[in-house]
C-alpha positions, -999 to 999 in steps of 0.1 A, spaced: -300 553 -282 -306 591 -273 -272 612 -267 -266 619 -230 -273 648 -216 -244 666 -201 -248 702 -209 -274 732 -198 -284 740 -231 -293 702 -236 -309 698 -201 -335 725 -211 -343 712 -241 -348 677 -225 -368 697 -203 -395 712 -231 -400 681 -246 -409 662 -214 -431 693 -205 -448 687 -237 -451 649 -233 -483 631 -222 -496 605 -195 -473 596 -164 -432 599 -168 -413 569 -161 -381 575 -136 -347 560 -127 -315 564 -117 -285 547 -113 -262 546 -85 -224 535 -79 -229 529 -40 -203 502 -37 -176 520 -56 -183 555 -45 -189 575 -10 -224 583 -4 -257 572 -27 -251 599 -56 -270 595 -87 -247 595 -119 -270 587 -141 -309 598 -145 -329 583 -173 -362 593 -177 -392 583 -206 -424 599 -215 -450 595 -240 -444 620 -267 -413 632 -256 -391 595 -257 -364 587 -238 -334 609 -221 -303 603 -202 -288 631 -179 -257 626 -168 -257 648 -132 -218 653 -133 -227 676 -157 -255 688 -153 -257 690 -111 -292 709 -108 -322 693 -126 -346 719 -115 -356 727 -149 -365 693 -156 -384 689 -123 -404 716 -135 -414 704 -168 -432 680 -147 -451 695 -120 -486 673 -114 -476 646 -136 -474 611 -117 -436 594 -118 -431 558 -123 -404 543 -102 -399 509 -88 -390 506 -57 -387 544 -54 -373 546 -15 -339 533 -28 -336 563 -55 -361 590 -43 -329 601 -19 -302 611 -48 -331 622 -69 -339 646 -37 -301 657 -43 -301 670 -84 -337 688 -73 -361 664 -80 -391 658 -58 -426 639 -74 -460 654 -70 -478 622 -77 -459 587 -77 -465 553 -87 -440 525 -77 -441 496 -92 -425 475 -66 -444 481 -39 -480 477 -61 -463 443 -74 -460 433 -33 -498 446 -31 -508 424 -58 -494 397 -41 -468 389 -73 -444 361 -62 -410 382 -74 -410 418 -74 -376 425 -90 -383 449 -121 -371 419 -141 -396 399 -126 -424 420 -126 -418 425 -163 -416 391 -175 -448 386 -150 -466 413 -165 -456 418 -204 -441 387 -209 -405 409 -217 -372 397 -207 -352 423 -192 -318 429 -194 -302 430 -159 -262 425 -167 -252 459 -158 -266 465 -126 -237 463 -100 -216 481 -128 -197 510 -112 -223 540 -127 -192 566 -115 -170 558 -148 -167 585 -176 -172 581 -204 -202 555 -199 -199 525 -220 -227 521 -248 -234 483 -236 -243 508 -202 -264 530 -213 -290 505 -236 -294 490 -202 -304 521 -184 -327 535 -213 -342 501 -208 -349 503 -177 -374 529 -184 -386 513 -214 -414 495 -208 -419 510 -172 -451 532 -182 -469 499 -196 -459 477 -163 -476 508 -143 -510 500 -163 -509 466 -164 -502 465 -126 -531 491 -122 -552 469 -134 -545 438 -118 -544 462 -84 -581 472 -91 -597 437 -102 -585 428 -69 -598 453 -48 -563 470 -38 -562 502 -64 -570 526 -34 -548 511 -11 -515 510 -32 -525 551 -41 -529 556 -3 -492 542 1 -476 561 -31 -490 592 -13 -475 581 20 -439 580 0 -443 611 -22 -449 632 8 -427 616 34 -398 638 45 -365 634 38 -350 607 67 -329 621 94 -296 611 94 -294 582 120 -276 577 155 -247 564 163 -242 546 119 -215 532 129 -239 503 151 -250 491 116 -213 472 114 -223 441 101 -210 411 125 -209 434 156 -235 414 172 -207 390 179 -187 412 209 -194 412 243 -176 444 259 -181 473 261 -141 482 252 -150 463 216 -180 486 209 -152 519 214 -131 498 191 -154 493 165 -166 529 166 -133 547 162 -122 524 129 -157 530 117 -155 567 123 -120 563 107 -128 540 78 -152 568 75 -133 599 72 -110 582 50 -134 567 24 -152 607 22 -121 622 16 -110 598 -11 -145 592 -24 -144 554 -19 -170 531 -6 -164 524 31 -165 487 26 -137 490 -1 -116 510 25 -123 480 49 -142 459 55 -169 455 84 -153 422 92 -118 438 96 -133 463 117 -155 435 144 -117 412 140 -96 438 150 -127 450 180 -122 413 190 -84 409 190 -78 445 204 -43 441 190 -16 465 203 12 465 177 10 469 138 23 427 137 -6 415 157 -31 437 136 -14 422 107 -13 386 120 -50 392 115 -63 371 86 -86 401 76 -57 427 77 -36 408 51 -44 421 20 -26 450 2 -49 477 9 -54 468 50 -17 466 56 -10 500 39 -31 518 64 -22 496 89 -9 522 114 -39 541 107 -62 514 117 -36 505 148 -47 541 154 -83 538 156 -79 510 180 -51 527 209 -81 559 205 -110 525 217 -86 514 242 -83 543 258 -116 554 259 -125 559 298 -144 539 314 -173 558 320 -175 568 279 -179 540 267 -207 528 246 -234 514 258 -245 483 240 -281 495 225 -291 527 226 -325 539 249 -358 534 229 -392 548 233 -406 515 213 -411 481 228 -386 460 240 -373 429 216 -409 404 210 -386 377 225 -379 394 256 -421 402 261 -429 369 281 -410 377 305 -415 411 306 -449 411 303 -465 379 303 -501 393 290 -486 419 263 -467 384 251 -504 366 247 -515 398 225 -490 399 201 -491 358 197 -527 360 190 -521 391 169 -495 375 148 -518 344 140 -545 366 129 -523 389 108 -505 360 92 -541 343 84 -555 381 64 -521 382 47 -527 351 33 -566 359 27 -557 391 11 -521 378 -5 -501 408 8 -469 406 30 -476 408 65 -452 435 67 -473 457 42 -506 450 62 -489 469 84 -458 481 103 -445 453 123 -437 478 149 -468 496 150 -485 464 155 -461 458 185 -462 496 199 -501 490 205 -502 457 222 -476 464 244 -486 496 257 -526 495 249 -538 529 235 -579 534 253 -603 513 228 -615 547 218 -582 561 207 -568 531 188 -575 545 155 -562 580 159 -531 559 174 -523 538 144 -525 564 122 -500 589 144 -473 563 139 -480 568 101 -503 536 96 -527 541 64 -567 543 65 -566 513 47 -541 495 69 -563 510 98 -597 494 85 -579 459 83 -557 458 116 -572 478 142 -599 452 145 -576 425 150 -555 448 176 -587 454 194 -597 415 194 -561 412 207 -563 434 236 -590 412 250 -564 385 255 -538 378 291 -516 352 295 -539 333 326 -573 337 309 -555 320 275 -537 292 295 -572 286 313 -593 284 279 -564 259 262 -566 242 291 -601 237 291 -599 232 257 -571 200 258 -599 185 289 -627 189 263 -605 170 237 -592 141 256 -624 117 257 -628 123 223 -591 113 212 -596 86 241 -632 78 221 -619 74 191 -590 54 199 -608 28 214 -632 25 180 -604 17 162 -591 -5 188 -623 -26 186 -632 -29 150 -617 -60 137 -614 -45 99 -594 -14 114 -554 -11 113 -537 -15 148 -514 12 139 -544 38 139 -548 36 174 -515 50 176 -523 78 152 
């Protein structure tokens, strides 16, 4: 077990000897997002060839610019690198070149693609996973800890080539580097509108008045759980927050009479969440929230039939024919391609000419482009009348055949009378 690293002196030293390392780094970090505000990495582990394996702990050591350095040009190995690319982002660290292992494993068309998974698919290793909801904030880090982070890179590097070359036998090399590109150079996300619509439950109210409820204890819930460093949910719950939208109780005892205000924690802040919900009920009228913000993207695929009766007859045709190549190709559907790029073309159709150059300004791939734009442009050919006419037809051209064949099997004396019926 290598010491961590929790000192400059140390940091550039790790530094040098991943610098002087060979091959492709392997890259993790660990998180304590339900304990802690925010997605900060408190620990970074990282393993290369020739250099072995190091622990940073980014409490102490805030700025890992030096080791980001050391490894200009040489491709990272993460899995599932959108979940820590973010807090690595934060201590200075950006890859050049990247390779996740999640997202080949989904290419490849493995049935799990946990790194668990994908190792016992691929090396035939059992991988330690006890530790991975453990609270990563506590000092000093416990030993049992930090074997299970240093193993996480372990083996990481060899689950990169074996998953290389099960990517290339099957023809999908080029497109998994096309998509570790696409991640390596995305920007950071901006922060998003209106979080506080992400409450889970909130589907459940009706009113307007609710939605000013929920926001002010979310934007409460928030301020509290910065300023004491504590995961929102641990402050309170989402379900407190869309029980006490849907009770809109007006003294401390009814917000208490609430099942989900009963614990210790709730009823110690319960003026402070009695707070939040006076501020929603006496929001104006003409402030209040609207229920879903305005989109420039389609509207919901179960509201296109109405809507838009022939947009509806593209994307059903469109589905059928994606869902066929991702079973063809053994990818997720959802990889061949955006779900709502697929949906942003049918419903407002892009000229045949332009399609490509479409697809590929909403951030589609050249390889995605090669396999869907084809069925898009099939698609497009489609309305809702010319489809209902063709089944039509179609059912006419069936029936004397079905008709047919149930009266062979009516007349031979060997058949079984329940056939006819079949």
């Amino acid at each position: 077990m290598p010491d961590v690293v929790t000192e400059e002196r140390d940091l550039l030293r790790a530094a040098d000897a991943l610098a002087c390392g060979s091959g492709p780094v392997a890259v993790d970090a660990e998180r304590a997002s339900g304990y802690r505000y925010g997605h900060a990495a408190y620990l970074v582990q990282l393993r290369r060839q020739g250099a072995g394996t190091w622990l940073i702990d980014p409490l102490g050591c805030p700025d890992l610019t030096p080791v980001n350095d050391s490894l200009r040009g040489v491709e990272w190995v993460l899995h599932a690198a959108n979940q820590d690319l973010p807090c690595l982002a934060d201590v200075g660290m950006h890859p050049d070149l990247l390779f996740d292992t999640e997202l080949g494993a989904r290419l490849a068309g493995l049935p799990r693609v946990g790194l668990g998974a994908v190792v016992e698919n691929l090396l035939g290793l059992s991988l330690a996973k006890e530790h991975s909801a453990a609270d990563w904030s506590t000092r000093p880090l416990p030993e049992p800890w930090l074997r299970y982070a240093a193993l996480d890179v372990e083996v990481l590097v060899e689950v990169r080539d074996a998953l290389a070359g099960v990517l290339a036998e099957q023809g999908k090399l080029g497109w998994a580097e096309q998509e570790f590109a696409a991640i390596a150079a995305a920007p950071a996300p901006s922060p998003r509108t209106d979080p506080w619509r992400r409450t889970s439950g909130m589907h459940k109210l009706r009113s307007r008045r609710q939605l000013a409820i929920v926001r002010e204890l979310w934007q409460t819930r928030d301020q509290v759980a910065r300023t004491r460093d504590i995961a929102p949910g641990r402050v309170l719950p989402d379900a407190a927050i869309v029980a006490a939208a849907a009770a809109e109780p007006r003294t401390t005892e009814e917000l208490t009479a609430l099942k989900e205000f009963r614990g210790p924690a709730a009823r110690r802040q319960a003026r402070t969440w009695l707070g939040a919900v006076q501020r929603g009920l006496q929001v104006p009228a003409d402030r209040l929230p609207v229920h879903s913000l305005p989109s420039d993207g389609p509207p919901p695929p179960r509201a296109w039939a109405d809507r838009d009766p022939d947009a509806a007859a593209r994307l059903t045709v469109a589905r059928a024919r994606l869902a066929e190549i991702s079973d063809e190709l053994n990818v997720p559907v959802e990889n061949l391609m955006t779900p709502d790029v697929v949906r942003r073309a049918l419903w407002q159709p892009p000229a045949a000419t332009d399609l490509e150059q479409v697809l590929a300004g909403h951030g589609a791939r050249p390889w995605q482009i090669d396999i869907v734009a084809p069925v898009i442009r099939e698609a497009l050919t489609h309305s809702a009348v010319a489809d209902a006419r063709d089944q039509s037809d179609g059912e006419s051209a069936v029936r004397p055949s079905r008709a047919a064949a149930q009266q062979t099997w009516s007349s031979t004396p060997s058949g079984p009378r329940q056939s006819t019926a079949s």
